[in-house]
MIDO-538227 format. One line per 3 residues: number of its first residue (from 0); their letters; for each residue x, y negated, z of C-alpha. Coordinates in nm, 4 decimals. Layout:
N
NUM = a = X Y Z | ...;
! end
This chain:
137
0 = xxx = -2.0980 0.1874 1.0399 | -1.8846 0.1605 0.7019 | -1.6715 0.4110 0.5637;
3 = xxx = -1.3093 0.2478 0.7148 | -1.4479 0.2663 1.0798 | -1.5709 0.6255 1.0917;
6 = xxx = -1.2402 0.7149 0.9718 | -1.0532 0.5078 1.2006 | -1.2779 0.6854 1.4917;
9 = xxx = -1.4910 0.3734 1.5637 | -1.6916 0.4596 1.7910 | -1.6718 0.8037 1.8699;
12 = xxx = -1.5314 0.7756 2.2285 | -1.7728 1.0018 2.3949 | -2.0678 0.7275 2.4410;
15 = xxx = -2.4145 0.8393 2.5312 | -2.6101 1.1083 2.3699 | -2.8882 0.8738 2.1655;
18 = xxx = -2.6510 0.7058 2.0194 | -2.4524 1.0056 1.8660 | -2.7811 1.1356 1.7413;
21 = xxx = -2.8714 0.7765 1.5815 | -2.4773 0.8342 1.4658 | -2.5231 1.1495 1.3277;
24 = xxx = -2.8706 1.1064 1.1679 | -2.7593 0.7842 1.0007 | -2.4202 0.9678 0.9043;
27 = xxx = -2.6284 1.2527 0.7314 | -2.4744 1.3617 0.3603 | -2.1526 1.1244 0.4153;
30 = xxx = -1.8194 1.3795 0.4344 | -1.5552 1.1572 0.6039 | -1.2072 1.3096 0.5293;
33 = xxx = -0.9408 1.2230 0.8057 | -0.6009 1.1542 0.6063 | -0.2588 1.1870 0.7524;
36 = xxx = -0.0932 0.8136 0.6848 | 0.2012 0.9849 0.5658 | -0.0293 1.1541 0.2768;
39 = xxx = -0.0764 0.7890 0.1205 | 0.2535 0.7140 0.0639 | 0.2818 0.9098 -0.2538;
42 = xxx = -0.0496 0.7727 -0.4041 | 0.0539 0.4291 -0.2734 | 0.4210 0.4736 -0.4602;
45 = xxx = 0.2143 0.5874 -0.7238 | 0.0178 0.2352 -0.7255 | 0.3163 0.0353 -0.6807;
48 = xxx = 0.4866 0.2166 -1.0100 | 0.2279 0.0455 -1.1955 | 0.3147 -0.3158 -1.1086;
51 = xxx = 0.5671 -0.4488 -1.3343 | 0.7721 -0.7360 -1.3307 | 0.6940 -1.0129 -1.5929;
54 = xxx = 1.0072 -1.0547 -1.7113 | 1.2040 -0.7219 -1.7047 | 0.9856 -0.4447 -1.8228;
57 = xxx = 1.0484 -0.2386 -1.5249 | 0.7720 -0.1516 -1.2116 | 0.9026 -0.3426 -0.8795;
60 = xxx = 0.9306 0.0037 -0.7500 | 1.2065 0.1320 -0.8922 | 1.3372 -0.1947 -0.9587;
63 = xxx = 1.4020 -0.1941 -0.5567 | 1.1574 -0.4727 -0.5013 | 0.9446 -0.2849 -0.2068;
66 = xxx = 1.1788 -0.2860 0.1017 | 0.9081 -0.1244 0.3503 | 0.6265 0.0429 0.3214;
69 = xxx = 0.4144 0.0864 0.6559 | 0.0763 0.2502 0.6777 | -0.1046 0.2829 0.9991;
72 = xxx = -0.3496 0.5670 1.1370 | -0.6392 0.3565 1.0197 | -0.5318 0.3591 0.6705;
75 = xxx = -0.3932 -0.0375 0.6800 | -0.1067 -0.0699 0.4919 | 0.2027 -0.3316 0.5582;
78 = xxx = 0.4788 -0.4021 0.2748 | 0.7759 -0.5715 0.2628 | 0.8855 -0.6982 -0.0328;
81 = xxx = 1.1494 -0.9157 -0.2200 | 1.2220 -1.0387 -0.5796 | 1.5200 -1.0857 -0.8025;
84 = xxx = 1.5541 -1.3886 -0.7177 | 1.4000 -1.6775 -0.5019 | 1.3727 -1.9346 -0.7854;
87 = xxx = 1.1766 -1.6353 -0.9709 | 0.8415 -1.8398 -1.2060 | 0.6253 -1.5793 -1.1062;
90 = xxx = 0.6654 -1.5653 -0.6784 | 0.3492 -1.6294 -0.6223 | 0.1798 -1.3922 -0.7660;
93 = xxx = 0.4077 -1.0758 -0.7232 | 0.2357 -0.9974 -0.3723 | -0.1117 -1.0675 -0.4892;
96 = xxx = -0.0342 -0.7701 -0.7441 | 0.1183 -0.5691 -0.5360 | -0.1799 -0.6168 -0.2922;
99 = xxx = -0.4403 -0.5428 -0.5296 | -0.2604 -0.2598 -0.6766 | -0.2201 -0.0813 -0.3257;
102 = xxx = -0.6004 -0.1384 -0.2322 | -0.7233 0.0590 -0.5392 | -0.5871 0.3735 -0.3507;
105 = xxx = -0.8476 0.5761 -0.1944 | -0.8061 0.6051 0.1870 | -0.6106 0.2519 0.2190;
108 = xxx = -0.7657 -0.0244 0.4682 | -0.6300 -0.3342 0.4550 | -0.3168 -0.4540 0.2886;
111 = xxx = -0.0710 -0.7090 0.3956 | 0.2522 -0.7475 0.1478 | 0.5115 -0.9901 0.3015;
114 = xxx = 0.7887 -1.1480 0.0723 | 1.0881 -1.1519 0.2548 | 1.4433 -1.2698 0.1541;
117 = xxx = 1.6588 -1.0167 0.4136 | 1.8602 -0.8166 0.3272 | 1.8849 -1.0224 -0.0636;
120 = xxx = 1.8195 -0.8003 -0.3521 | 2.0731 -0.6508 -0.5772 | 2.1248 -0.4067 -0.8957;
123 = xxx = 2.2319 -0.1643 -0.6360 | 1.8589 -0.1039 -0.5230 | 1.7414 -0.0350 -0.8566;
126 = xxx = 1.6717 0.3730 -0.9257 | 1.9138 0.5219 -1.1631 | 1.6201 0.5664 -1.4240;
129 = xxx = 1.5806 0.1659 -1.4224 | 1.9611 0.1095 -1.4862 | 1.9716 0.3675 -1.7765;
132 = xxx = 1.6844 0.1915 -1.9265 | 1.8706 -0.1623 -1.8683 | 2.1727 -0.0157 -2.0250;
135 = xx = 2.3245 -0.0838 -1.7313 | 2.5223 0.2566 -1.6610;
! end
């Protein structure tokens, strides 16, 4: 059984006693930390802060590119994102960043990042920090 299913609780239902003692002899010298979902979000912010935007030299972060960010008891992970614009050169590979960013994070299943268009983006959902360093306050 790999790591993501024992912590997901795979298994452990309450079957019959051989097979929890095949479980637990196979298990032997593997500590399997349970991890609240809402514990990731921090170390997933974290990852996303290191993604930056090709053309402005800002993470997508604070830029106000991440609309949602979802994590599930299993440790999957769902985001929501936008960009600038729709026309933006580099659409295609935003998400694929994003996604491989987010994985690196230890505890994190699977990761989905949707591009979406609603509600459109705007300076407004850029972090203060980001328009001081744009000169744009």
């Amino acid at each position: 059984m790999n790591r993501l299913a024992r912590l997901a609780g795979f298994g452990q239902d309450g079957g019959d006693t051989e097979q929890e003692g095949r479980r637990e002899s196979s298990d032997q010298g593997v500590a399997v930390e349970r991890i609240d979902p809402e514990e990731l979000r921090e170390p997933i912010i974290a990852a996303l802060r290191t993604v930056h935007d090709p053309e402005i030299p800002v993470n997508l972060y604070d830029l106000g590119l991440i609309y949602r960010i979802e994590i599930a008891s299993n440790g999957n992970v769902a985001i929501d994102m936008t960009l600038t614009a729709p026309g933006c050169p580099v659409a295609g590979m935003m998400p694929l960043m994003v996604k491989r960013a987010v994985e690196q994070v230890e505890g994190v299943g699977e990761v989905e990042v949707h591009l979406v268009w609603d509600p459109p983006w705007n300076q407004e959902r850029m972090s203060d920090e980001v328009r001081l360093q744009l000169g744009l306050m």
